[in-house]
Backbone as a chain_set.jsonl record, in Angstrom:
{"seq": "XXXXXXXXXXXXXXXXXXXXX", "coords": {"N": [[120.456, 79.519, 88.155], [119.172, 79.357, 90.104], [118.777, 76.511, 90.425], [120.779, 75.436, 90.688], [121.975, 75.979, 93.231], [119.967, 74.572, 94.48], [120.142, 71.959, 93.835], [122.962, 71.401, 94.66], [122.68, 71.327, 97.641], [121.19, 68.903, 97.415], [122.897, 67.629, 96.91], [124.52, 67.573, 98.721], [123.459, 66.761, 101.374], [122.743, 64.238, 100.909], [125.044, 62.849, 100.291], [125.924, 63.302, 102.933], [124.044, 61.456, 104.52], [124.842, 58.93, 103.302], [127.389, 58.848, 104.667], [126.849, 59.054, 107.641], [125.586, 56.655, 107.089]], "CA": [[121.314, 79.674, 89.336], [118.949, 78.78, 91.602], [118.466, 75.356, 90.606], [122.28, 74.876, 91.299], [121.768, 75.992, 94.354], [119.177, 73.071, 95.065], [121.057, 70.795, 93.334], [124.501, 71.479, 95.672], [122.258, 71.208, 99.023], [120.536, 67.999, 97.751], [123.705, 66.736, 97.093], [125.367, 67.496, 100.179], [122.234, 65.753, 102.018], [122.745, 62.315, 100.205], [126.328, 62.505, 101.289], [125.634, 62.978, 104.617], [122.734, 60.007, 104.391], [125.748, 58.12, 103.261], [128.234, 58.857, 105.731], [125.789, 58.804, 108.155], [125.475, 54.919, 107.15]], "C": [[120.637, 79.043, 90.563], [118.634, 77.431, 91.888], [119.938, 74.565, 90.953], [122.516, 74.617, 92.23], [121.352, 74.616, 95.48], [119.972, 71.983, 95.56], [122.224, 70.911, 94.402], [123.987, 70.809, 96.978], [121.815, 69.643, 99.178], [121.616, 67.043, 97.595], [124.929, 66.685, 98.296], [124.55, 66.622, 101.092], [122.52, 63.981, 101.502], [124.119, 62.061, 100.655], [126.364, 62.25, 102.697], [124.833, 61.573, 105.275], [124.339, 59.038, 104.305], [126.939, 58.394, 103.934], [127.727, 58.56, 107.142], [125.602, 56.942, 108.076], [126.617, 54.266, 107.491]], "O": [[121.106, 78.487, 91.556], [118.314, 77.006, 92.998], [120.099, 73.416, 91.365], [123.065, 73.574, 92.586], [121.835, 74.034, 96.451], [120.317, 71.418, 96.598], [122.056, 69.967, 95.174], [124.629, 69.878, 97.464], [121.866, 69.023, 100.24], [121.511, 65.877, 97.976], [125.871, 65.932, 98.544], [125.153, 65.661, 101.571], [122.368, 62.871, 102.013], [124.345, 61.089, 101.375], [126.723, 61.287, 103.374], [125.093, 60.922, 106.288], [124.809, 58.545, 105.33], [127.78, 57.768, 103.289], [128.352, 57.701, 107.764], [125.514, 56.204, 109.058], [126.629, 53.037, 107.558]]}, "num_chains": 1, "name": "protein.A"}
């Protein structure tokens, strides 16, 4: 569970990086 967690945040971050661009 809690690596889901991670996983969700680090992929909200890379979105942002790429919107962000």
């Amino acid at each position: 569970m809690h690596s889901f967690m991670s996983t969700c945040t680090l992929m909200v971050a890379v979105k942002l990086s790429i919107a962000a661009d």
